[in-house]
C-alpha positions in Angstrom: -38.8 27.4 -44.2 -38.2 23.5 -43.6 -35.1 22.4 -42.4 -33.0 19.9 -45.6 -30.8 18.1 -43.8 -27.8 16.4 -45.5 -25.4 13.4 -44.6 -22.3 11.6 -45.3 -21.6 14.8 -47.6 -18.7 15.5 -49.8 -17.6 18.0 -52.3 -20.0 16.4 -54.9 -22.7 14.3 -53.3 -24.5 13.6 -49.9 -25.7 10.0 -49.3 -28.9 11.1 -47.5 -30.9 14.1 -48.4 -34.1 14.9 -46.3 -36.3 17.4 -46.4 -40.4 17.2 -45.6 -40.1 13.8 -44.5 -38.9 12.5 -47.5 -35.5 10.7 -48.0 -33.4 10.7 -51.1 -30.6 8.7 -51.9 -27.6 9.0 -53.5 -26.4 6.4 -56.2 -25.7 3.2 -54.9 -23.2 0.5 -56.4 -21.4 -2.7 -55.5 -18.3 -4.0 -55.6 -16.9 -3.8 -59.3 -15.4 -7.0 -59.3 -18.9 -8.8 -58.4 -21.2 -10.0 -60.8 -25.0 -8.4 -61.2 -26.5 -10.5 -58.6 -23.9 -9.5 -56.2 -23.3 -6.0 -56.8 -27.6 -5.5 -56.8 -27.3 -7.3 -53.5 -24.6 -4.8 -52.0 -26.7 -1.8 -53.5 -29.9 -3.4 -51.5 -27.9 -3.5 -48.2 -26.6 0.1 -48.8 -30.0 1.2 -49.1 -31.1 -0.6 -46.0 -28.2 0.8 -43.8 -28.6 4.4 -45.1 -32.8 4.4 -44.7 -32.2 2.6 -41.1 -29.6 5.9 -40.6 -32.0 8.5 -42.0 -35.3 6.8 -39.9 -37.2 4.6 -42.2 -36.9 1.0 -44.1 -37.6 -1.0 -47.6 -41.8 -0.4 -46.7 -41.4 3.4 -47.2 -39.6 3.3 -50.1 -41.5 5.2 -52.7 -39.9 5.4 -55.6 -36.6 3.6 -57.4 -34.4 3.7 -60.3 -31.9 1.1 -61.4 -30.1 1.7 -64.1 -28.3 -1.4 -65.8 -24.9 -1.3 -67.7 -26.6 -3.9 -70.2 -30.3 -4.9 -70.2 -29.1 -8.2 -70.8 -28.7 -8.5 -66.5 -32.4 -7.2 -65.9 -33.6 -11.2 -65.0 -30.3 -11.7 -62.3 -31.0 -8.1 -61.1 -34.5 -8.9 -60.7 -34.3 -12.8 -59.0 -32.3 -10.3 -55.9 -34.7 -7.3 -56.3 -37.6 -9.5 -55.7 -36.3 -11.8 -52.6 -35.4 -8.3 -51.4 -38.5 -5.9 -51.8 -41.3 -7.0 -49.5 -44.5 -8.1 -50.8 -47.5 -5.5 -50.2 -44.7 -2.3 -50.5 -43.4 -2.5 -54.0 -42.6 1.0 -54.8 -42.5 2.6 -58.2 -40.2 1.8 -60.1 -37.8 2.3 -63.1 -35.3 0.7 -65.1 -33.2 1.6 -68.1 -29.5 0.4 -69.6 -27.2 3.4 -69.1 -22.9 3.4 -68.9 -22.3 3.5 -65.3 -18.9 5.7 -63.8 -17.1 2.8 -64.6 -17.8 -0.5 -66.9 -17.2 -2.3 -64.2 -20.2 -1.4 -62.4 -23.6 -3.0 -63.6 -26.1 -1.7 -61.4 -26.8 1.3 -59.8 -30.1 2.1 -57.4 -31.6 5.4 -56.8 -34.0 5.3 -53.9 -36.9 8.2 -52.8 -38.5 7.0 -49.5 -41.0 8.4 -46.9 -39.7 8.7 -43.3 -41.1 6.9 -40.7 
């Protein structure tokens, strides 16, 4: 049987799930106060910090979900999303409108990456 390992776990959620050499990410968010731009930009370093922890980077991603609180942010989430993602690793992706836990939040990521 392979090993799942799980981090930064609490009663509800882990962060980091692994299991085959694959890496899957919890939710992120930003801050609720920021604007779309901003909170996508805290969301991108999230996922940076927790694929760095879990031994890969933003090349392995495979696949991600954003969900918007209002579609009408999907050209500010992108203008980050695209100075972010590097160019030659663009991984599927996804995007629908959705409420979010709070309506404050605009933008949440999902992220399903290969280890390195």
């Amino acid at each position: 049987m392979s090993t799942i390992t799980r981090m930064h776990g609490g009663p509800r959620m882990s962060q980091i799930v692994t299991h085959n050499g694959t890496i899957y990410l919890a939710g992120q968010v930003g801050n609720a106060t920021d604007d779309v731009a901003a909170q996508t930009q805290t969301c991108l370093d999230k996922i940076d910090a927790l694929l760095a922890e879990a031994g890969s980077d933003k090349t392995r991603i495979l696949q991600t979900v954003i969900w918007l609180a209002d579609m009408s942010d999907f050209a500010a989430m992108n203008d980050v999303w695209d100075a972010w993602v590097p160019e030659g690793h663009t991984p599927a992706r996804a995007c629908g409108e959705a409420k979010l836990a709070t309506p404050d939040y605009r933008v949440e990521f999902t992220v399903i990456a290969a280890q390195s």
